[in-house]
C-alpha positions in Angstrom: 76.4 129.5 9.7 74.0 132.0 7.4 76.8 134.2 5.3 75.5 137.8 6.3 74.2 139.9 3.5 72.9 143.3 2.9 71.5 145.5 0.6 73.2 149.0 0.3 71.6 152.0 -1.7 73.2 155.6 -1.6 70.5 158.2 -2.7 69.3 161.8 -2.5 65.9 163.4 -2.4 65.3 163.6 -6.0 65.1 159.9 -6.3 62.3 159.7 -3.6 59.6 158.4 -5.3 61.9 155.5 -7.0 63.3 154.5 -3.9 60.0 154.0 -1.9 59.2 151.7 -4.9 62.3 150.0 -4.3 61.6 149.6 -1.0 58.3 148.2 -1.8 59.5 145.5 -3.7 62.2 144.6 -1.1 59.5 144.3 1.3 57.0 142.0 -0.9 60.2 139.9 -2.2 62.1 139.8 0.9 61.3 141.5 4.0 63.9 139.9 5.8 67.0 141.3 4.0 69.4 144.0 5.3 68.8 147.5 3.6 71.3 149.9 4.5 70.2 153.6 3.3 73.2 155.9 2.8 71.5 160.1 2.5 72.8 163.2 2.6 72.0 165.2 6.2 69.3 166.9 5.0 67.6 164.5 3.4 67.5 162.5 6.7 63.6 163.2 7.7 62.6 162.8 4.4 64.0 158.8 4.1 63.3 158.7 7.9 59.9 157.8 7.0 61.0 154.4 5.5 63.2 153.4 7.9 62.1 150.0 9.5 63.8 147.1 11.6 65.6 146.0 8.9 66.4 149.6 6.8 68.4 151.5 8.3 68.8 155.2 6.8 72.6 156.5 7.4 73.6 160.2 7.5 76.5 159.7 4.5 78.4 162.7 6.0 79.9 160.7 8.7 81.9 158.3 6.7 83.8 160.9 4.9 83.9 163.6 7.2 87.0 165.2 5.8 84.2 166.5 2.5 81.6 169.2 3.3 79.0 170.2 1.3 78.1 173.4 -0.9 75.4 174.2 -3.0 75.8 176.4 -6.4 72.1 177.2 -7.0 70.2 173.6 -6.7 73.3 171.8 -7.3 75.3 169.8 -4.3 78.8 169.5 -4.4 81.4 168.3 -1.8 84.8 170.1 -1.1 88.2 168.8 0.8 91.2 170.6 1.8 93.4 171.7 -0.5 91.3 172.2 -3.1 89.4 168.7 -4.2 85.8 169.1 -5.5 83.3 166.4 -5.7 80.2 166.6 -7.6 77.0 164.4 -6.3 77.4 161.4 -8.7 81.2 161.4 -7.6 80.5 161.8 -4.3 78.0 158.5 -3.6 80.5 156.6 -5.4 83.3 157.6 -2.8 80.7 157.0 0.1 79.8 153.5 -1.4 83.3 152.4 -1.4 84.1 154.3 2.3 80.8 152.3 3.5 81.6 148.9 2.1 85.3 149.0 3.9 83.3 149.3 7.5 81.0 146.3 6.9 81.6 143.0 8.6 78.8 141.1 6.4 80.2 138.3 3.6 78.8 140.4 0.7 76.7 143.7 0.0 74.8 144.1 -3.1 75.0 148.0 -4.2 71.3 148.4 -5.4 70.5 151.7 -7.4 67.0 154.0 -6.8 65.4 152.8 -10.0 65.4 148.8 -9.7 62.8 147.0 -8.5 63.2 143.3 -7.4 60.9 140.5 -8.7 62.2 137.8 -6.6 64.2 137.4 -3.7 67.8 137.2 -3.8 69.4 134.0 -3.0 72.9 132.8 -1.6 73.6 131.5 -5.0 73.4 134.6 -6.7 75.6 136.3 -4.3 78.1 133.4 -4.1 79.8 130.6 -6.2 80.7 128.1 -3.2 82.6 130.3 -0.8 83.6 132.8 -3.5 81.8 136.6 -3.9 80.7 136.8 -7.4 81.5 139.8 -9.8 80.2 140.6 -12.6 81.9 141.4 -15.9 80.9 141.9 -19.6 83.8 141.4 -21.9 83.6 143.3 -24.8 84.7 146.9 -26.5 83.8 149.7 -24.2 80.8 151.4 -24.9 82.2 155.0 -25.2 85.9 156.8 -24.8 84.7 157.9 -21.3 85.7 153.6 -20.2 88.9 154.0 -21.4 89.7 157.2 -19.0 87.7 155.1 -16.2 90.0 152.2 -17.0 92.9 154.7 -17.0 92.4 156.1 -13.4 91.5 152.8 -11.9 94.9 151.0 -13.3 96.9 154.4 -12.1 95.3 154.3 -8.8 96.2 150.6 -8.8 99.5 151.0 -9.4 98.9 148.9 -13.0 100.4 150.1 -16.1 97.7 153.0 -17.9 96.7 150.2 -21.4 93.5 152.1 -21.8 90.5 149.5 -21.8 91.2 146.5 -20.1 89.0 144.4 -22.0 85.3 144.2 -19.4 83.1 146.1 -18.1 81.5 146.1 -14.4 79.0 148.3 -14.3 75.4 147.5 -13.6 72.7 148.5 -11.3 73.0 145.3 -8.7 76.6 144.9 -8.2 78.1 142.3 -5.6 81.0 143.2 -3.6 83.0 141.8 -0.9 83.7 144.0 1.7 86.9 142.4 2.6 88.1 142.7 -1.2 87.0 146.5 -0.3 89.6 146.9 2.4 92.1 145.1 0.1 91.1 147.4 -2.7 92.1 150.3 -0.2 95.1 149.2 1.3 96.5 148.8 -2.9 95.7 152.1 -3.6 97.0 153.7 -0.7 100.4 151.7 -0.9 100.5 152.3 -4.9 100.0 156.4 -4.7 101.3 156.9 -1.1 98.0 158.9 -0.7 94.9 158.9 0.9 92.4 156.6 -0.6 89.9 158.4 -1.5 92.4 161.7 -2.3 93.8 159.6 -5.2 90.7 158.8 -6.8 89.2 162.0 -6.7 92.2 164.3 -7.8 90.8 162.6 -11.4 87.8 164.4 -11.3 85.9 161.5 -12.9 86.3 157.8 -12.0 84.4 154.4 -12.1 84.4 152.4 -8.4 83.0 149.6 -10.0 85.5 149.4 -12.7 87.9 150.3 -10.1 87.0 147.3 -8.2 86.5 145.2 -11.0 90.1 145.7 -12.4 91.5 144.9 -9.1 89.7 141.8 -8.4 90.8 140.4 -12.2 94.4 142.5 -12.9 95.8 142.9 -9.4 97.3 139.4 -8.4 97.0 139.0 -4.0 95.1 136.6 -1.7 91.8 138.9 -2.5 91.6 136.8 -6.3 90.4 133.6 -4.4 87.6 135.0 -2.6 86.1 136.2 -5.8 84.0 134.1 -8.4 83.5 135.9 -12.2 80.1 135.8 -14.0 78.4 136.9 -16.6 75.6 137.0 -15.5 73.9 140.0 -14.6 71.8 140.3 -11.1 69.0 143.2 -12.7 68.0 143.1 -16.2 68.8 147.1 -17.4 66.6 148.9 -19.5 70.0 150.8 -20.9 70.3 148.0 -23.4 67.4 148.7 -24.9 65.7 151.7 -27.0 62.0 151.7 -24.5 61.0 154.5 -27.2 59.7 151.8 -29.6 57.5 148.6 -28.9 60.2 146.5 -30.6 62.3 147.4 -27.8 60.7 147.1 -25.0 59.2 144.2 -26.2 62.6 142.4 -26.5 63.5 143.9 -22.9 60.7 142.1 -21.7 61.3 138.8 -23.3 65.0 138.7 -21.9 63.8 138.7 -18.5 66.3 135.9 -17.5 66.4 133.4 -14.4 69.3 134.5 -12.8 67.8 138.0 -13.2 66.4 139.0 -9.9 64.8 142.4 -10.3 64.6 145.3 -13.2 66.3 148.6 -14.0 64.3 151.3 -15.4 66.0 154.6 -15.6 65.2 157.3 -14.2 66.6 159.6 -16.7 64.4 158.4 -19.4 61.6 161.1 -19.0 58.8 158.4 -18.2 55.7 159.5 -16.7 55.3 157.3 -13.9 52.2 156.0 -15.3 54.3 155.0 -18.0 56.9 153.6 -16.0 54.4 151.5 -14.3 52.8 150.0 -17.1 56.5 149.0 -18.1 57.1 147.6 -14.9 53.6 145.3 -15.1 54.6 143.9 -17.9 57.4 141.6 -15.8 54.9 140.8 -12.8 52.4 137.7 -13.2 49.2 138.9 -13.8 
């Protein structure tokens, strides 16, 4: 039997442009796959217009329907009784995690605005035999904010609080297992005694892919045999590289891997998107 897959992007309105060339690239490198679309309520028309057979576009509001929304001048925020505030960034990470618990597929691949794929994704990628696979870099964390990440995901956990825990998960394509999800869950409700998604975000500031990460590797449980470590990264990131200078983006382009199936250029960067397009060429055959 096929193992189900799907990609799964959570996005707002300010990212339009970068998700329709998302989009665009799943549809040249594989119009068959699974594109789930999570958006705020009113930015339903907007992504309406690229919904298909296979991409669906979710109204995120309905998976955590305990958060509403506010706005303070242009900016969104999310509020729950008693008194827990969300910002956006916060927010889509809760909503990934609430969405991933509901799926029945094998694996999801979290997919940010900004990447575009070059080739399609295969099973191997996803999967070492029947295993999900999940990516880690060891290494010293890139800034003091990890160790607070690593913090709240080992307290959430249950785990003792050590600081950095010696990887880092966080990329732009990251695999998950839905099942590990629920398992992921189910720890953190039975470590705090707390809702879920109540004990993450009384921190103000957490990681769910470190959060994930450190419980597939540090929390022993039947959940460590469905999952496969690599260091391989699925989307080669621009982050590791300084694009202000042709010595770097000439080394990002020549470290266009195999096992890299698509690119990360961020949006926060400040490229025109002629710019950004030139950039992007430079990975595509001519």
């Amino acid at each position: 039997m096929k193992r189900r897959v799907c990609v799964v992007t959570v996005t707002y309105r300010g990212d339009i442009d970068l998700f329709e060339q998302l989009c665009q690239s799943m549809d040249e490198t594989m119009p068959e796959m699974e594109h789930h679309v999570l958006v705020d309520p009113s930015d339903l028309d907007l992504f309406g217009r690229s919904a298909g057979p296979n991409r669906l576009i979710i109204d995120a509001s309905t998976l955590l329907p305990q958060f509403h929304q506010f706005t303070i001048g242009a900016r969104r925020l999310w509020w729950r009784w008693p008194f827990y505030i969300a910002r956006g960034w916060t927010y889509q990470q809760l909503v990934k995690i609430a969405y991933a618990s509901e799926l029945d597929h094998d694996a999801i691949l979290l997919v940010d605005s900004d990447m575009v794929f070059l080739r399609a994704v295969e099973d191997g990628d996803v999967f070492e035999g029947d295993r999900v696979r999940l990516y880690l870099r060891p290494g010293q964390a890139d800034g003091p904010e990890f160790a607070k990440w690593h913090d709240v995901a080992s307290r959430a956990l249950g785990l003792p609080e050590t600081g950095y825990t010696g990887s880092d998960y966080i990329s732009t394509a990251v695999i998950w297992s839905p099942q590990v999800v629920r398992a992921m869950i189910a720890r953190i409700e039975a470590s705090t005694g707390r809702k879920w998604h109540d004990a993450l975000i009384a921190n103000f500031r957490f990681s769910e892919y470190i959060t994930y990460g450190i419980f597939c590797q540090h929390v022993s449980g039947l959940h460590t045999d469905l999952i496969a470590a690599t260091q391989k990264e699925l989307c080669h990131c621009s982050w590791h590289y300084d694009l202000k200078t042709e010595e770097g983006v000439a080394a990002f382009v020549a470290e266009l891997a195999p096992h890299h199936a698509g690119v990360l250029i961020q949006s926060n960067l400040g490229l025109t998107e002629v710019r950004r397009a030139e950039l992007l060429a430079r990975f595509r055959p001519s």
